[in-house]
N, C-alpha and C positions, 0 to 999 in steps of 0.2 A: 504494500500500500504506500503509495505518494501522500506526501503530506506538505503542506503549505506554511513555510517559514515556523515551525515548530516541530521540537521533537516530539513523537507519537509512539504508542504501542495500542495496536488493533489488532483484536482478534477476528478475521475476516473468513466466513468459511460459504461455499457453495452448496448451492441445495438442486438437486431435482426432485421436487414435488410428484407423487403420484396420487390419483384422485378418489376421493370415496363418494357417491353420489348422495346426496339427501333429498333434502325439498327441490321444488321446483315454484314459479309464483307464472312467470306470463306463457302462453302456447299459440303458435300460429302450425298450423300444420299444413303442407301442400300434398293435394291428393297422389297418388303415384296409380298408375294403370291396374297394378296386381298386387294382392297383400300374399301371395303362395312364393313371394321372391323377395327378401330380407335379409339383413345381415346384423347377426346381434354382435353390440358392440357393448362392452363392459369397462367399468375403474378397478384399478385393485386397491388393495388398504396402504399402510404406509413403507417406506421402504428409507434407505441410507441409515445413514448414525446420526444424524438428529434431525427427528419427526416433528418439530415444531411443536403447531397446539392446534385441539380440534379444528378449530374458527380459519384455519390455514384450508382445510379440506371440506367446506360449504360448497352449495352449489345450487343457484336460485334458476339459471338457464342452460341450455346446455342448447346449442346448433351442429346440425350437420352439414356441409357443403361437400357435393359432390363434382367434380369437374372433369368430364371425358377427358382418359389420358392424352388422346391423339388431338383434339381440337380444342381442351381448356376450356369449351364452354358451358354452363353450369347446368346438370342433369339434374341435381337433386338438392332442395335447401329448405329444410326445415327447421326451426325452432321449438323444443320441446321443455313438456312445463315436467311438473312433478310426479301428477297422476302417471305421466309414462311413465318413470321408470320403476323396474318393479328389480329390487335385490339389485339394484346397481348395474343394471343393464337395460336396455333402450334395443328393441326389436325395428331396425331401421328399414322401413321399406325400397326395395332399390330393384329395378331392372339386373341382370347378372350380364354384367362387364368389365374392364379396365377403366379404373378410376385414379384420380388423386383427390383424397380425402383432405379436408382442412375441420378440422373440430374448436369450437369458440365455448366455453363456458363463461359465466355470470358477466356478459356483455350491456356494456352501459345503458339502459333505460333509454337516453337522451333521443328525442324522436328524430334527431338528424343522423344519429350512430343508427337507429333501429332500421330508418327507412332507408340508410344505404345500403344496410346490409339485405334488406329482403329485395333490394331491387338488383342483385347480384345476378349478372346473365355470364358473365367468362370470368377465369383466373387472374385476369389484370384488374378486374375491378379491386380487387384488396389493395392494389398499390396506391387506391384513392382514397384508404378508410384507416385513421386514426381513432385512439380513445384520449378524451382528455384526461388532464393528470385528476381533476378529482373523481377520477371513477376506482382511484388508487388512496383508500383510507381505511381505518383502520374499524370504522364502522359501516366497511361492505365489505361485500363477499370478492374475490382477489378475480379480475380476469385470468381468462386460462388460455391456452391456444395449445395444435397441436397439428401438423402437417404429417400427413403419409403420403408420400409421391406415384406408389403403386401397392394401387391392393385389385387383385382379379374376383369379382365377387361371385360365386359360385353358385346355381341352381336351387330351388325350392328348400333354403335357409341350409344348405350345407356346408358354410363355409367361407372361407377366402382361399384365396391362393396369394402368396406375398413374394416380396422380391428375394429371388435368390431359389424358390420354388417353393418354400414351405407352406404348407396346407394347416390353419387355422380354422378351428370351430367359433370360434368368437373371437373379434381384433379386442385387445387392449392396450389399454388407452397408458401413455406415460404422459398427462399432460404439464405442459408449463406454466408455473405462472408469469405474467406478463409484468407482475411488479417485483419490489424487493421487500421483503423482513427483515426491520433493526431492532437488535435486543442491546442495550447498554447498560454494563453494569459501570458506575465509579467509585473508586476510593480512592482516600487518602490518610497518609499520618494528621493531619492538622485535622479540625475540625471544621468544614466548610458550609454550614448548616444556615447560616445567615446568609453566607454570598452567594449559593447557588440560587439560582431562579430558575432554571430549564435549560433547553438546547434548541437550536437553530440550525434546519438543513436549509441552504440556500442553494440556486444557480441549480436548480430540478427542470427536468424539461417540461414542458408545460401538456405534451403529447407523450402518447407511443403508438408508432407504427406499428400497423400486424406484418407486414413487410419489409426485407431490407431494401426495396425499391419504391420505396412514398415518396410519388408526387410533387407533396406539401414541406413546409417548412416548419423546422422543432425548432421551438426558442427553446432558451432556462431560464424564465424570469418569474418561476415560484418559486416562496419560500415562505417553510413550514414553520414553525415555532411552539413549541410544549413549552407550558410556563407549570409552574409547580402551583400555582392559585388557581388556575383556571381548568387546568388540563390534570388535576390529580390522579385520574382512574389511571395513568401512563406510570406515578410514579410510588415508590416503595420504597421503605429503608428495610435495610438488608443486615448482617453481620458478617464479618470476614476475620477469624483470629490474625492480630497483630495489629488490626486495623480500626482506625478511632470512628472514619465515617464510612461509609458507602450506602450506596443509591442504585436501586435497579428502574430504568425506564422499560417498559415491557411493548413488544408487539408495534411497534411504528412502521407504517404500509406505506410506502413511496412508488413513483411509475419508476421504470428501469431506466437506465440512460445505455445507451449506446449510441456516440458521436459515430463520424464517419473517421473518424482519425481518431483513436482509441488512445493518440501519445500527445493528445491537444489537451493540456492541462488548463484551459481557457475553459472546457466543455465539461469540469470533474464539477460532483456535489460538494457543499463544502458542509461540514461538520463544525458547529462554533457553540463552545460551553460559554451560557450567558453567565458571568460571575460577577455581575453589580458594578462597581468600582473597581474592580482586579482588572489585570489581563485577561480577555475570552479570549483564552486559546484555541485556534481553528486548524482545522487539516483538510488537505482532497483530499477525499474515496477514489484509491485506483488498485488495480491490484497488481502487486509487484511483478513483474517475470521478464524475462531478459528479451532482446538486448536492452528494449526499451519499456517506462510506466505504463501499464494499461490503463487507462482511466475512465474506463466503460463499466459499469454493474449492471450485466447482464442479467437478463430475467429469469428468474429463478433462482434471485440469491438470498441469500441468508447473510446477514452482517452479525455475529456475535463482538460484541466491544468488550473487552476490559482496555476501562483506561484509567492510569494512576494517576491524579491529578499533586503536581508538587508546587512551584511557578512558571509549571508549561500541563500539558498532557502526554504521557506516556502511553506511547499503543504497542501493543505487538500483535502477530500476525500467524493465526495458525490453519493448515488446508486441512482437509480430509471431503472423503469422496460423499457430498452429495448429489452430483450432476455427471453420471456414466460417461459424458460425452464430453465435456471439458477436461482441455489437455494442457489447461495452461498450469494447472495445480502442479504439486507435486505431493503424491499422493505418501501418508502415513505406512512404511516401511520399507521406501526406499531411500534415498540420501535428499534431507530436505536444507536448505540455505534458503530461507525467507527474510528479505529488508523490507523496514518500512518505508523508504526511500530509494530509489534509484539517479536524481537527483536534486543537487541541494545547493541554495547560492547561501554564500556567506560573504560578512565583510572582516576585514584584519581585527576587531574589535568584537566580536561574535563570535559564538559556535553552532553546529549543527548537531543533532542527536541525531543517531542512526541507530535504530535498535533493531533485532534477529533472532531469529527463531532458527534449531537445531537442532540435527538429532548425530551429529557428528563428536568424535569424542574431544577435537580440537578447531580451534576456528581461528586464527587469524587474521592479519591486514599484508598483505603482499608487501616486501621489501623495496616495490620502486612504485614510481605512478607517471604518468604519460602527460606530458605537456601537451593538449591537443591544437598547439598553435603551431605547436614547431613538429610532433611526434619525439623530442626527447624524451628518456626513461632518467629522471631522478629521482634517489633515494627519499624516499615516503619521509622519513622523519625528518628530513632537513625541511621538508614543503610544510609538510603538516606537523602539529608537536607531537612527539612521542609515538606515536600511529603506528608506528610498525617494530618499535623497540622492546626487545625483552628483556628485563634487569633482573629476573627474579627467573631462573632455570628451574625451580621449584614448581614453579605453577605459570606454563609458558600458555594458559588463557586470558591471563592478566597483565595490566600495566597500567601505568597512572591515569591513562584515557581511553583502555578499553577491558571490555570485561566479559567473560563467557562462564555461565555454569553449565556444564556437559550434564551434570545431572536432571537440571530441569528444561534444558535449550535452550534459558534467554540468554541474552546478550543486548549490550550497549556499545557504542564508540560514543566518544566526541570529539568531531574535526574540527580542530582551531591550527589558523595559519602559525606557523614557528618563523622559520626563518627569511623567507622572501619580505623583501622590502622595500616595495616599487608601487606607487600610485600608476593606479590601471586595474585592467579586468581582465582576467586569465581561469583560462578552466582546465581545471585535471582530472584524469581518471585516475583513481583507483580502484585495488580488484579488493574483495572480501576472499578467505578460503575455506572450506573446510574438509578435514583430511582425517585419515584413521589412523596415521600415524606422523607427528609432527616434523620431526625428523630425516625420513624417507619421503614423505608426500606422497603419501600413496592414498589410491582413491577421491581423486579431487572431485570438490564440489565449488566453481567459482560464480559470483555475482561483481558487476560492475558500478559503480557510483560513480557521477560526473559531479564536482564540485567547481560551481564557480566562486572565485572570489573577487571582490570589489572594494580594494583600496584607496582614498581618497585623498589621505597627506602621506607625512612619514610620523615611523614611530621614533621615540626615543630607547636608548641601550638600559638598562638596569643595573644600578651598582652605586655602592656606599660613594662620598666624596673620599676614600679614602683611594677610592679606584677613578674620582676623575668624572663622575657620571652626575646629569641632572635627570633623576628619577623621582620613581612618587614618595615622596616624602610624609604624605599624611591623608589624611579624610575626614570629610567635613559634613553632618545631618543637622537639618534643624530637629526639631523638639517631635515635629507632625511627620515625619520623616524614617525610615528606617529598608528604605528599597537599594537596589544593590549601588556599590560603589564599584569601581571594574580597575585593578591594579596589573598592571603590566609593563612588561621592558623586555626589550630582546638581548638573547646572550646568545653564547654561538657553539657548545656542544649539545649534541643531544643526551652524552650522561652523565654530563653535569646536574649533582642532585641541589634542590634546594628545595626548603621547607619554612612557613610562613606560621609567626603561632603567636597568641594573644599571651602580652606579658603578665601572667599570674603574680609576679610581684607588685605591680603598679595597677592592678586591680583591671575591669573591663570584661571578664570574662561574664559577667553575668550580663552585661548586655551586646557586646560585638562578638558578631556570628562569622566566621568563614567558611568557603564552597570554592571547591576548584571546580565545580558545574558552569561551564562558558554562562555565557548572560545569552540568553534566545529572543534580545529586540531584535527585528528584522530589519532594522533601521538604524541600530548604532553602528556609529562610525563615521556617518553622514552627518548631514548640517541639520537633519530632523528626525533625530532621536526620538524614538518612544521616552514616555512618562519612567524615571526605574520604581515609581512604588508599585509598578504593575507588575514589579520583576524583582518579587520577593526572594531572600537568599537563605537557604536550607540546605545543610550538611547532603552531601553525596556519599548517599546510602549504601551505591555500589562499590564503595573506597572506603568503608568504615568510620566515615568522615564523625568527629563530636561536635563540631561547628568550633572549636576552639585552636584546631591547628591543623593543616594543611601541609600538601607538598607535591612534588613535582623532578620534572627534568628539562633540559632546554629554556623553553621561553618562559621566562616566569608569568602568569596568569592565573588572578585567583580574583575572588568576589568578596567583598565585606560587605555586610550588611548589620543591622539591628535585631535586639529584639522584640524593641518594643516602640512604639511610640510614648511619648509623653506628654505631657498637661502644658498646655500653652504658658511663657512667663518662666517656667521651670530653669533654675540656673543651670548652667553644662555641665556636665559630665565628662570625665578623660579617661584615654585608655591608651598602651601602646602595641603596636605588632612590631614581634621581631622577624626579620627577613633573613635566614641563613642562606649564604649558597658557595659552590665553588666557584675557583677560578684560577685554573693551571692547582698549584701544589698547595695552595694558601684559599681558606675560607673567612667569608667576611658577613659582617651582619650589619645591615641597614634596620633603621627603627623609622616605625611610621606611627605617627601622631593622630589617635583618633578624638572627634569630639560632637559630641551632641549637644545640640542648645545653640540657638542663635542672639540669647540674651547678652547684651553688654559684662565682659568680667574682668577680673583682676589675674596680671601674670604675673610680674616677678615678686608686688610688693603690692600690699593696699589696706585701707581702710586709715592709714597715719592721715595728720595733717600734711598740708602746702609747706614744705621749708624746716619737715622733718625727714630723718633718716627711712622712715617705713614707709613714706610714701609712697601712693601707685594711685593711678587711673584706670577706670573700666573702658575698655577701648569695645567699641562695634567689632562685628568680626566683617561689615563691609565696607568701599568704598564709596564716596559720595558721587550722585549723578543729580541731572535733570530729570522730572517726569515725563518732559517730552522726549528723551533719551531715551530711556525706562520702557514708556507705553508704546511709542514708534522707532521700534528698531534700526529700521528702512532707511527713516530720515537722512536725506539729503542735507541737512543743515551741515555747515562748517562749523556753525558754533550757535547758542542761545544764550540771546539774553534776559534773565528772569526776573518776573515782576518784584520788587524786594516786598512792596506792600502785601502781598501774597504768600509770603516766603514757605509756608507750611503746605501748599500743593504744590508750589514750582520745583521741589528740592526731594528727591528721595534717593534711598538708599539703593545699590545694587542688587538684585536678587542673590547672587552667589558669590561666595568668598574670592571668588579667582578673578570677576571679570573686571575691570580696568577703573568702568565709569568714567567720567568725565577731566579734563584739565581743567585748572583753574589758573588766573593770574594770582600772586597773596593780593594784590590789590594795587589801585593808580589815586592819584592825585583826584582829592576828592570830588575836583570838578567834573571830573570821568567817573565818576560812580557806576555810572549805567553801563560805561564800557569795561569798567571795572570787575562787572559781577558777570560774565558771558562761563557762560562753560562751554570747551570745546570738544568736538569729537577725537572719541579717541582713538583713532586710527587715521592712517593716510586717504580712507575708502574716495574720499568729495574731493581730493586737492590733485586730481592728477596724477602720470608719469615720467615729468619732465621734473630735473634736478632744480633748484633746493624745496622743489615743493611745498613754497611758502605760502603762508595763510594771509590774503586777503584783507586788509583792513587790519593786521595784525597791530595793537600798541604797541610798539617798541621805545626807542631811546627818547623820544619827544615827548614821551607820559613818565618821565622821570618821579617820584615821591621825591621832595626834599623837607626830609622832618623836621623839628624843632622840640626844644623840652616838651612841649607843649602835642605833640602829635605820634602818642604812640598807641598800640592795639589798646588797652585800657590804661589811658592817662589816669591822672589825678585829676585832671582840669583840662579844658581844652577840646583839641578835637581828639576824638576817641573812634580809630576806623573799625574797632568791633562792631560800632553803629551803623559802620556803611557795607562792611563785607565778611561778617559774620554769617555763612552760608550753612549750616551746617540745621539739618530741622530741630524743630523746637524741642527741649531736653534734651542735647546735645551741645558742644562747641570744640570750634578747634583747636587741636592741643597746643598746650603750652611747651617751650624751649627754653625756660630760667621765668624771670619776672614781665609781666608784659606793660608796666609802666616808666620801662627805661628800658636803655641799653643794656641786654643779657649779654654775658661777659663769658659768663657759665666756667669759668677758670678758679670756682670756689665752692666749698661743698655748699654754701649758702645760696648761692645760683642754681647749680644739679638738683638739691633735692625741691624746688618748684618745679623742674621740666618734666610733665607728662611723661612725653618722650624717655629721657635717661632712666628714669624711676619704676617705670611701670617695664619696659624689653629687655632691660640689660640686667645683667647678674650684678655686673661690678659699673656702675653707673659711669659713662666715661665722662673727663674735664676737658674742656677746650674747645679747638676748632680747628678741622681737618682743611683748611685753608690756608693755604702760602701767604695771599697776600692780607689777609687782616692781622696774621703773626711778623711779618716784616714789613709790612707797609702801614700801619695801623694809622687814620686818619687824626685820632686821640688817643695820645700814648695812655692818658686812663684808662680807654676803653681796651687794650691791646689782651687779646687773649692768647692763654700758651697753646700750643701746635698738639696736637691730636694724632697721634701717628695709627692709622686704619690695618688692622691682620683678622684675623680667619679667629674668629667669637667661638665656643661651645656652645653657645645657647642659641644656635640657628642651625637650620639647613635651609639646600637652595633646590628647587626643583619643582616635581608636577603635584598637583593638589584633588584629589579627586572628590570633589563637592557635588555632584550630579550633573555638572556641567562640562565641565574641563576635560575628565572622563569619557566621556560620550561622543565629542565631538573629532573629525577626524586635524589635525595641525599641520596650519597651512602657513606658506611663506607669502612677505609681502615686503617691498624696497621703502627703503628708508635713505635720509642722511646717514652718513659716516660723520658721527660727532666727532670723533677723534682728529679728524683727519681738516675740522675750520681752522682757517688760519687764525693764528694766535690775536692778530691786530685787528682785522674785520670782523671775524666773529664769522665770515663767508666759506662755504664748501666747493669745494674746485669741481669742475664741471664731470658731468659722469664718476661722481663720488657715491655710490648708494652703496647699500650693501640688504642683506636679508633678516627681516625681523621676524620668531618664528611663534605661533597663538593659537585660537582656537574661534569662530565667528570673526572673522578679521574685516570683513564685510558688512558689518552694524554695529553699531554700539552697544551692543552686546558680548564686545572685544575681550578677548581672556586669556591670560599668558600663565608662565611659570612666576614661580616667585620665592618670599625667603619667608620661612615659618622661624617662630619664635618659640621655646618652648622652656618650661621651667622642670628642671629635672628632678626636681621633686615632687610637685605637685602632678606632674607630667603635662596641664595644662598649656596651650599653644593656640597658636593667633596666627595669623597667614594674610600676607601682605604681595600681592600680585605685582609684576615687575612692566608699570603702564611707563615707563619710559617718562620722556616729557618734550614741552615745545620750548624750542631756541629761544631765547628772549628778546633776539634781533627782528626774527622773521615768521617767528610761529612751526619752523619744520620741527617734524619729529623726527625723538632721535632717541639710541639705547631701548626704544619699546623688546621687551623680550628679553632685558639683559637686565635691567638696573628698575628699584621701584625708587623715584623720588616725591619724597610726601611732606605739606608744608606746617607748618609751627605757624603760633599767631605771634610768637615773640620776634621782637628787631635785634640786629645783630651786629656788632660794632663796625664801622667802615672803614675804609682803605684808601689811598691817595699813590699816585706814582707824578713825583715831578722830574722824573730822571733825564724826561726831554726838554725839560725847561716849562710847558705847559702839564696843568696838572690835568690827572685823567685818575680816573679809578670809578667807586662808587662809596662816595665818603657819604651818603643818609640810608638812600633804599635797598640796604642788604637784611635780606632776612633767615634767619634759620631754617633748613628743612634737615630731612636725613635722607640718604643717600644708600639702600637697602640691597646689598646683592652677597656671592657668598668673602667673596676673598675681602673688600675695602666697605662693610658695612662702616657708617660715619656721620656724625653729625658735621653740617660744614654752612657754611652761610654762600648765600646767595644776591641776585640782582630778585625785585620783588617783581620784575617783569616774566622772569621765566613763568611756564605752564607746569604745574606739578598736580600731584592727586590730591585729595585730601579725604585722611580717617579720621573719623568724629568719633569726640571720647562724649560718654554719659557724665551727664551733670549728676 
């Protein structure tokens, strides 16, 4: 069975129906010349290994069609009611000749089906006569149909003569039904009693032909729906030991589908479990067999389901003989190899479940797989992870992504890309096998799977900074939250082990959950990710997984999830995972910082006053934006500017820890207030691809601030620009960098412990100013602070943050200035200067990079600061986006002077503190107040 962007286990089994007669309700009967010339025709009782249920073998009509073999045109056609038949046989009057017999049981009432059918004169008239699909439910009787192409009818009721010669006293009848029987059982571990609601077949043809030569035209634009309120009589709770819930749906009557192209996955029924606010996870009806999905349910089938429901549906797939004449099965006791897939697209970020049925003692994954663009054979496990690798000679059915029990025949894979890493779309085959003896290969049993995959960016490698690497460093839920986070990096052996486990010292186990079960969105890795709370994370059952630790080989990929949600307001919670893994002779362990709670908190230090040693601020865990940023993604704007009268809807927060938000100026000359308070996009997406890709109406050196006693963020007296460009929404403001009523100096513990900033990130709060020229050029030897020298902190890491966003999306490259590379005196980029800035939505301001996490190593508690770069303060380009987070302070910062040329230059008023956050030169250092930086809003 095929199945549609989810893994599945279906139990799919074919039926041929044989007939028992009962009632009868309508009778038309046409005279025939002689009643001394008949042929009795009979049903027999039930036959195969599963006889269904009475209500399968009703029968309210019953027609005969007779058609001279040699001219096809119709001798004989009658409709017979009840009263005829007597013990399940129908004494059929007939002239004694060569016929082709066509037999129609409990045919649809409808007077346009009735009177086609009694106006039948030859054999092609059937190629004009459909049933509609609701003549197929579960409160009628099942159409039936049954063709004999020669029967010799034989003299004064003695008989037939049949093809091949045989002499019959009475023909019997195998007839078909024309629809399908769905039995679904579900279970699961969890309790799914509130979100289940029903099921939904859609994409049903709306017809069925009595002929595979109709005339007419089959849509599939019905769709059925059992709701568990309306539709009870379908549905039953069941018990299953081991099992918390299960559900039996009984007896669901659909028409057949058979397209004209049985490998047209366009034409399959789709099967979709309604789960409220969850994922409905959906699959086509096809049935597996080689080369290609069949995706036809021919009439006369029988669908039995078991599906596991976990955060996808689990189907598996078992044949046995109940239709003599289908040869697509492979029948129970010879060598059976059933997928429920033959193929499956995936993306670098995704996996596919392929699960299999077996009665082989071993089953593996072929050691190569077929490029089918080129026809290379490459080694399976470099394509896909782990796939064909066996580490464990003990139990060569097993490996970290696939699994076989010989004793009961299921089996699982999960295909996740490993090591290719190339934006594009590429399909491979690989073979499945099963064999009687692992070693020797003897007796094979092969099935093919065609895997596409569809890469969108590139990945990043995996590994501590001790190895050099910007990897995932942490994970980010709010409080409502607890769907999967998708942790990944590519390494480059495939037995290279590594193992991911929630740190029981520093507590989290009781609510972070991990799964090496790939995430099954059909759409991550793309720009439009599925929801992940629809994409709940539970231990992999087939890996003895406890949800607290994890492991692997090759490409590291695992799922962290929650386990709970929590009560809106609730403060965060922290937890850490350690990342073990090799690499050449030497193992290393990366830590990832987990945290629930999007409430404002305290990290290094808090609850002290302003201008004591304990001090700390509760820092937002996001950046600040515009709401027309926020709400219109899309927007075209280069930049907004906000009503300040308004401040409380113009000004919100970023949805996710990682994404950029907006630049800000700190602020201009109060006459510019309005131009003052503009927030910029934060991306290059509106400015073009020509070099310096400057903005537009940018402020630059002509909106100079020149302070005075009298004009700092909060004066004593005076002008107070907290008044004019205090952006930050209400109970909130921008942090502080020392005092913000004079020049911060911060070269004193009495400065430090007011700076938000130093107090609240750092362990050991740093003095000074990671600026050249305020330390040697100082505009006020008063003001002169000592030099800050910037090295590699403990209490950070730099890399990818997986919050529900960052995760999800595939990371894309986009040109920027080369900061480094303006000339010192102009402040200008020489022409064809750009280079690659690399993120995630780079395309809206919904823009989201890597960044530097803060974390306290005691409390384990961590904050994450995205790396939005900033705009030149000459000409508005961005620059560093992707490298460096600079984020601004509301404190001023002492100024600078150079008269070396005789004319004085520097910036002796409008220098302002920010920090300067990445992994090697985190720093606090002052600036022009014209630059564009982010700004984190601390809680008042």
């Amino acid at each position: 069975m095929m199945l549609d962007k989810c893994g599945t286990y279906i139990n799919l089994v074919c039926l041929l129906f044989l007939i028992a007669f009962s009632s009868c309700v309508d009778e038309t009967v046409i005279n025939k010349s002689t009643k001394s010339s008949y042929l009795s025709i009979s049903g027999l009782g039930l036959s195969g290994t599963h006889p269904g249920t009475a209500e399968d073998y009703y029968v309210s009509s019953f027609r005969v069609l007779a058609f001279d073999h040699v001219t096809n045109l119709c001798i004989s056609n009658v409709l017979y009611s009840a009263g005829q038949l007597v013990n399940n046989t129908v004494e059929h009057p007939i002239d004694p000749g060569t016929y082709r017999f066509v037999f129609l049981a409990n045919e649809p009432t409808e007077s346009l089906i009735s009177s086609a059918l009694d106006a039948i004169t030859s054999y092609s008239n059937l190629d004009n006569i459909a049933y509609p699909a609701n003549a197929f439910a579960s409160n009628k009787n099942i159409p039936m149909m049954q063709e004999i192409e020669y029967v010799k009818v034989l003299t004064k009721g003695a008989g037939a003569e049949l093809s091949g010669g045989t002499i019959v006293s009475e023909l019997k009848l195998k007839l078909n039904r024309m629809g399908v029987r769905v039995d679904v059982l579900l279970k699961a571990a969890d309790d799914f009693e509130t979100e289940f609601k029903g099921v939904t077949f859609s994409n049903i043809p709306d017809k069925v032909a009595l002929t595979d030569n109709y005339t007419g035209t089959i849509e599939r634009s019905v769709t059925r729906q059992l709701l568990r309120t309306s539709d009870a009589s379908y549905f039953s709770d069941t018990t299953i030991a081991g099992v918390t819930w299960a559900k039996k749906i009984s007896r669901i009557i659909l028409p057949a589908n058979e397209p004209a192209s049985s490998t047209d996955e366009s034409k399959a029924v789709i099967f979709t479990l309604n789960m409220e606010t969850r994922y409905n996870p959906s699959c086509r009806l096809a049935i597996s067999s080689e080369p290609d999905a069949n995706y036809s349910l021919p009439k006369n089938t029988k669908l039995d389901f078991t599906g596991t429901i976990k955060d996808f549906l689990l189907v598996n797939i078992i044949a046995s003989d109940w239709n003599y004449d289908w040869i697509g099965w492979e029948i129970p006791g010879n060598r059976i190899l059933n997928v429920s897939d033959t193929k499956v697209n995936i993306t670098d970020f995704n996996g596919a479940r392929i699960s299999f049925k077996s009665n082989m003692p071993y089953v593996f994954v072929d050691e190569k797989v077929v490029d089918r663009s080129t026809g290379a054979e490459l080694q399976t496990s470099q394509v896909f992870n782990v796939l064909s690798y066996r580490s464990d000679n003990s139990n060569l059915n097993k490996n970290e992504r696939f699994n076989y029990n010989p004793a009961t025949g299921d089996g699982y894979m999960d295909i996740l890309l490993d090591q290719p890493n190339v934006a594009g779309t590429k399909t491979y085959t690989l073979t499945l096998v099963g064999t009687d003896d692992y070693w020797s290969k003897t007796n094979l049993i092969k099935k093919t799977i065609d895997v596409t995959v569809n890469q969108n960016g590139v990945r990043f490698d995996f590994g501590s900074k001790a190895e050099g690497y910007d990897s995932y460093i942490g994970a980010f839920f709010r409080n409502s939250e607890k769907g999967e986070r998708v942790i990944s990096g590519n390494r480059w052996g495939v037995a290279d082990a590594w193992t991911a486990e929630v740190d029981e010292a520093n507590g989290g186990r009781d609510f972070i959950v991990l799964s090496t079960t790939p995430s099954f969105d059909p759409y991550i890795g793309t720009d439009n990710p599925g929801d992940p709370e629809k994409y709940p994370v539970t231990p992999n059952q087939y890996q003895g997984e406890s949800g607290t630790s994890v492991k692997g080989r090759g490409r590291i990929y695992f799922r962290i999830g929650m386990a709970e949600t929590r009560a809106e307001g609730s403060a965060p919670r922290y937890g850490v995972v350690n990342v073990t893994y090799a690499h050449g002779n030497a193992t290393y362990t990366a830590q990832l910082y987990i945290r629930q709670g999007e409430e404002p908190d305290y990290l290094m230090r808090g609850g002290g006053q302003s201008g004591t040693s304990s001090y700390g601020a509760k820092f937002s865990p996001y950046n600040l934006t515009v709401s027309t940023f926020k709400n219109t993604p899309n927007t075209t704007l280069k930049y907004y500017e906000m009503n300040y009268s308004n401040l409380a809807t113009e000004v919100d927060f970023v949805k996710y820890p990682t994404q950029a938000g907006a630049h800000f100026q700190w602020g201009l000359p109060i006459a510019n207030a309005v131009m003052g308070r503009r927030a910029y996009h934060p991306t290059n997406k509106n400015l073009g691809s020509v070099s310096p890709w400057s903005v537009t109406g940018w402020p630059g050196n002509q909106y100079f601030i020149q302070l005075s006693a009298f004009s700092y963020w909060r004066a004593t007296s005076g002008v107070k620009y907290e008044e004019y460009y205090e952006v930050c929404p209400p109970g909130y403001y921008r942090p502080t960098d020392g005092p913000l009523d004079r020049r911060a100096v911060n070269s004193t513990d009495a400065q430090v412990y007011m700076s938000d900033w130093r107090m609240s990130l750092f362990t050991s709060p740093m003095k000074g100013d990671a600026s050249w020229n305020t330390v040697n050029q100082p505009f006020e030897s008063a003001n002169k602070p000592v030099l800050y020298t910037p090295g590699v902190l403990a209490e950070l890491l730099y890399g990818c943050y997986a919050d529900g966003f960052f995760d999800r999306r595939p990371v894309m490259e986009r040109n920027m200035v080369v900061g480094d590379s303006r000339d010192p005196s102009t402040g200008s980029a020489p022409a064809g200067s750009s280079k690659k800035y690399k993120g995630v939505s780079l395309d809206n301001t919904e823009a989201a990079y890597l960044g530097t996490l803060f974390f306290n190593a005691s409390t384990k508690a961590s904050l994450f600061l995205p790396s939005a770069g900033r705009r030149w303060y000459l000409d508005g380009s961005l620059e560093y986006a992707g490298e460096t987070g600079y984020y601004w302070a509301s404190s001023v910062a002492p100024g600078w002077t150079d008269t070396s040329t005789g004319v004085q230059n520097g910036n002796p008023y409008g220098n302002m503190w920010n920090f300067e956050f990445n992994y090697d030169a985190t720093k606090p250092i002052s600036t022009s107040h014209l630059f564009g930086n982010t700004i984190r809003c601390v809680k008042k």
